[in-house]
C-alpha positions as CSV (number, residue, x, y, z in Angstrom):
1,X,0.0,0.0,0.0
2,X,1.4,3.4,-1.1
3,X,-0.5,6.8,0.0
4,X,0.7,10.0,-0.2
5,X,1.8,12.3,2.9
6,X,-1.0,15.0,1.9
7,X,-3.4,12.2,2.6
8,X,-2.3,11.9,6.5
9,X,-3.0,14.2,9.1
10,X,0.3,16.0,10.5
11,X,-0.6,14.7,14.1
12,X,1.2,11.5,12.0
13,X,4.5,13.3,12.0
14,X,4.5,14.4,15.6
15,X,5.7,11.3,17.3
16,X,4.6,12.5,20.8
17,X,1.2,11.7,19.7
18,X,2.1,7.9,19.4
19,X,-0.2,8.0,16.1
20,X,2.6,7.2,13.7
21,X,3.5,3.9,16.1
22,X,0.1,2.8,16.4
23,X,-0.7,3.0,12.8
24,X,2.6,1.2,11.4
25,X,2.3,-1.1,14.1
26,X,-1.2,-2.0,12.8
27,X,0.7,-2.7,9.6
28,X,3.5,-4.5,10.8
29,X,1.4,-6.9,12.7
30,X,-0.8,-8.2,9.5
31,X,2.5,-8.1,7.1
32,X,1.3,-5.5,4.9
33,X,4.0,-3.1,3.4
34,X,3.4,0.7,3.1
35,X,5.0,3.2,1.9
36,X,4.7,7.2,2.7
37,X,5.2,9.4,-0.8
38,X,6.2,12.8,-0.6
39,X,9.2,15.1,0.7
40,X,9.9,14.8,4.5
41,X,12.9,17.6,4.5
42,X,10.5,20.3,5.9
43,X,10.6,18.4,9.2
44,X,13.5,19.1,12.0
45,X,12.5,16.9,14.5
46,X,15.5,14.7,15.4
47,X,13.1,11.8,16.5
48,X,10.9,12.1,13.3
49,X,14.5,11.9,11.3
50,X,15.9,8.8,13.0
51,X,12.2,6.7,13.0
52,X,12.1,7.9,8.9
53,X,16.1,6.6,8.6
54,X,15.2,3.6,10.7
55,X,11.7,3.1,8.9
56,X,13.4,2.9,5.5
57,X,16.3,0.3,6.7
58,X,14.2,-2.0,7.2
59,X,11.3,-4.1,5.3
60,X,7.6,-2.7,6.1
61,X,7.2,1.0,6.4
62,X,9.4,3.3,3.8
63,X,9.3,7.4,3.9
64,X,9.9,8.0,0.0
65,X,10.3,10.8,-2.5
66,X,9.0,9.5,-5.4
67,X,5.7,7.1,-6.6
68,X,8.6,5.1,-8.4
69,X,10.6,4.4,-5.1
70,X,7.6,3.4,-3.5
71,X,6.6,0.7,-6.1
72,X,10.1,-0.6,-6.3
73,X,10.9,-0.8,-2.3
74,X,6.9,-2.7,-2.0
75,X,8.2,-4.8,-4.9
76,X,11.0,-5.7,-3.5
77,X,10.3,-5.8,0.0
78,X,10.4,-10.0,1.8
């Protein structure tokens, strides 16, 4: 599953609001893959960074620029 950042409410990106964990955890728990399209720079929040960088090293969730990267990382995801 691919949606766009846009689509997701900003409360998302805070990670104080434990929305983000809940959600992917949600995801992670029936093996579905998502990815989140669209450009994450405008964030400074050191957490927000390091979950994104962690997110993206591993198999489930990515934080990606581009509808391309998305279908390639779901594709390729095991």
């Amino acid at each position: 599953m691919a949606l766009n950042k846009g689509a997701i409410t900003e409360e998302f990106f805070r990670l104080s609001t434990g929305l983000a964990g809940e959600i992917l955890q949600k995801f992670v728990n029936y093996r579905l893959k998502f990815a989140i399209i669209g450009d994450f720079s405008c964030y400074s929040s050191k957490p927000l960074k390091d979950f994104i960088y962690e997110s993206n090293r591993g198999r489930d969730v990515f934080f990606v620029s581009a509808e391309a990267e998305a279908i390639e990382r779901l594709a390729t995801a095991q």
